[in-house]
C-alpha positions in Angstrom: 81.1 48.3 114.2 84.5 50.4 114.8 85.8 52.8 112.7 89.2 53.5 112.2 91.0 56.8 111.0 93.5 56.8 108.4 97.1 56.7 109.7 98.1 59.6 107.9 94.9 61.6 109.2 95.7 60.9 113.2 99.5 63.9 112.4 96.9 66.1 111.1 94.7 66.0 113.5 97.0 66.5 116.6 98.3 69.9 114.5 94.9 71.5 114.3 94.1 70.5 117.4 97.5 72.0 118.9 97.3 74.8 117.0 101.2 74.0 116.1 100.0 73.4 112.3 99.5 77.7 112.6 101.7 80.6 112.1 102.3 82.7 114.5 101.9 86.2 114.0 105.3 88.3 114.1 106.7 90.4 116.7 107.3 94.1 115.9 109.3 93.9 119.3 113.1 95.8 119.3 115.1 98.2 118.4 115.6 99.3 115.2 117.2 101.2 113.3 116.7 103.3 110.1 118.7 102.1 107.5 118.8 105.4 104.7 120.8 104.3 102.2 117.9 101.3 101.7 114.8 103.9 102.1 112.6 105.0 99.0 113.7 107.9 99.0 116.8 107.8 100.6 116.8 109.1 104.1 119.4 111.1 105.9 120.0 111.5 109.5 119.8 108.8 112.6 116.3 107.4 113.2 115.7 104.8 115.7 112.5 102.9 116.7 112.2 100.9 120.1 109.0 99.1 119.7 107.1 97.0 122.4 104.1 94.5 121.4 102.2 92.4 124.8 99.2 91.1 123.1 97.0 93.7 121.7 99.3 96.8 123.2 102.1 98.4 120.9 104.4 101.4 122.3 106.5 103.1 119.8 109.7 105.1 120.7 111.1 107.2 117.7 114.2 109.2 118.9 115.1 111.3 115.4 119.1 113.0 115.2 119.2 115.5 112.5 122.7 117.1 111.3 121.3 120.5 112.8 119.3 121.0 115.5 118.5 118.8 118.6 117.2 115.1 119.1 113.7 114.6 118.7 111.8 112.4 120.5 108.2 111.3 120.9 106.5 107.8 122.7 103.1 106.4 120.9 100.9 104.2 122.4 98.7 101.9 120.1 96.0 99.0 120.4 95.9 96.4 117.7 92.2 96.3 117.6 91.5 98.9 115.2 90.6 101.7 117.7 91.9 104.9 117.0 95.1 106.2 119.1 95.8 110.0 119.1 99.4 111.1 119.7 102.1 113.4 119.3 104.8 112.7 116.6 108.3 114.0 117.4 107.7 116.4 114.8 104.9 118.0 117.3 101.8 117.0 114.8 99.0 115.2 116.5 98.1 112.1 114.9 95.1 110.3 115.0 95.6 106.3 114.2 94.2 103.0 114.2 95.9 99.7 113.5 94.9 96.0 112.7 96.9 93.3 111.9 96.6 92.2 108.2 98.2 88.1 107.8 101.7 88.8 108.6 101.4 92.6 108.6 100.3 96.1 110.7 98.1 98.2 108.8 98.1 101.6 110.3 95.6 104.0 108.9 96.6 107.5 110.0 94.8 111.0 110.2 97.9 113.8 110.5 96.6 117.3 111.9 99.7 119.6 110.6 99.3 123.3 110.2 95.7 123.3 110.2 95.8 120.8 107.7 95.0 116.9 107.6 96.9 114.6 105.7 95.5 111.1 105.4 98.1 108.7 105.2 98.5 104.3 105.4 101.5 102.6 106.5 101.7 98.4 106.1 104.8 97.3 108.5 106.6 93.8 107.5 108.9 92.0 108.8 111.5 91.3 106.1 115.1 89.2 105.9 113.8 86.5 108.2 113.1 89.4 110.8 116.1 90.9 110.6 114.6 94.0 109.3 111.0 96.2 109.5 109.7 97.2 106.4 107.4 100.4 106.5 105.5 101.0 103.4 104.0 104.6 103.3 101.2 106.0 101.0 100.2 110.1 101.2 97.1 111.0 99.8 97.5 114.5 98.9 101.0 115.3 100.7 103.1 117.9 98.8 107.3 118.2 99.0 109.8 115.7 100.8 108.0 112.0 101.5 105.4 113.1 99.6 103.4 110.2 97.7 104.8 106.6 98.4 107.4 105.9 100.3 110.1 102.8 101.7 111.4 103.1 104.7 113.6 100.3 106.3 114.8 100.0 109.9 117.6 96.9 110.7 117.5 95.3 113.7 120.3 95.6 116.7 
C-alpha cells in the first residue's frame, strides 16, 4: 500500500527542511550614526557607532565629538553567548556586560563601575525602518542626573 502526501504539504516541507521558511536574525553590522533630535531625551553632540557582528563575535566602535573638549573614543569586544565582556567605555568607566540575542533583538545586561559606584543598567538594540536605523532602549536602575532612568537613543545608518 503507498501513501501519498498532500500536494499542498510537499512546499512545506521543502521550507522546513531548507530552513528558508525561517527568519534570519539581523545584522547589527555598520556604521551608524546618532540621530539627537529622535533620542529620548534629546541628545547633543556627534556620536557614531561602527559595529561588526561574524557569528557569535560583536566589536563596537563609539567615537563621541562634544562642542568642548576632544573626541572620545573607545573599542568593545562582545560574545553573543551571554558571557560577560569587561571594557572601557569612552567615558573611561569599566563596564562589565553580557549579551544574548532575544527574537530579533540584543539584550545587553550591563554592570557600570563609575566612581566607586555600580550602576546596573539593560539596553535591548532593534533594528527599526526596515534596518535603516538601530534602536537602543536603555533602562538605569538607580542612575541620578542626565540619562538617568529610561532612555531612546537612535543611530541612522550611512
Amino acid at each position: 500500500m503507498k501513501t501519498r502526501l498532500p500536494a499542498g504539504l510537499l512546499p512545506v516541507l521543502l521550507l522546513v527542511w531548507t530552513g528558508s521558511g525561517v527568519a534570519a536574525e539581523p545584522d547589527f553590522s555598520g556604521t551608524w550614526k546618532q540621530s539627537g533630535e529622535r533620542c529620548v531625551p534629546r541628545r547633543s553632540g556627534e556620536v557614531t557607532l561602527h559595529i561588526e557582528e561574524h557569528d557569535a563575535d560583536l566589536t563596537v566602535e563609539t567615537t563621541m565629538v562634544r562642542s568642548s573638549g576632544a573626541p572620545r573614543h573607545a573599542v568593545q569586544h562582545y560574545s553573543l553567548d551571554g558571557k560577560i565582556a569587561v571594557t572601557t567605555g569612552a567615558d573611561g568607566d569599566e563596564f562589565h556586560t553580557s549579551i544574548v540575542r532575544q527574537g530579533p533583538s540584543l539584550v545587553f545586561s550591563v554592570e557600570e563601575h563609575e566612581d566607586g559606584r555600580i550602576l546596573l543598567s539593560k539596553e535591548i538594540w532593534t533594528l527599526i525602518d526596515n534596518g535603516a536605523a538601530l534602536q537602543r532602549d536603555r533602562e538605569n536602575s538607580g542612575a541620578k542626573g542626565e540619562g538617568a532612568g529610561r532612555q531612546t537613543l537612535v543611530y541612522v545608518r550611512q
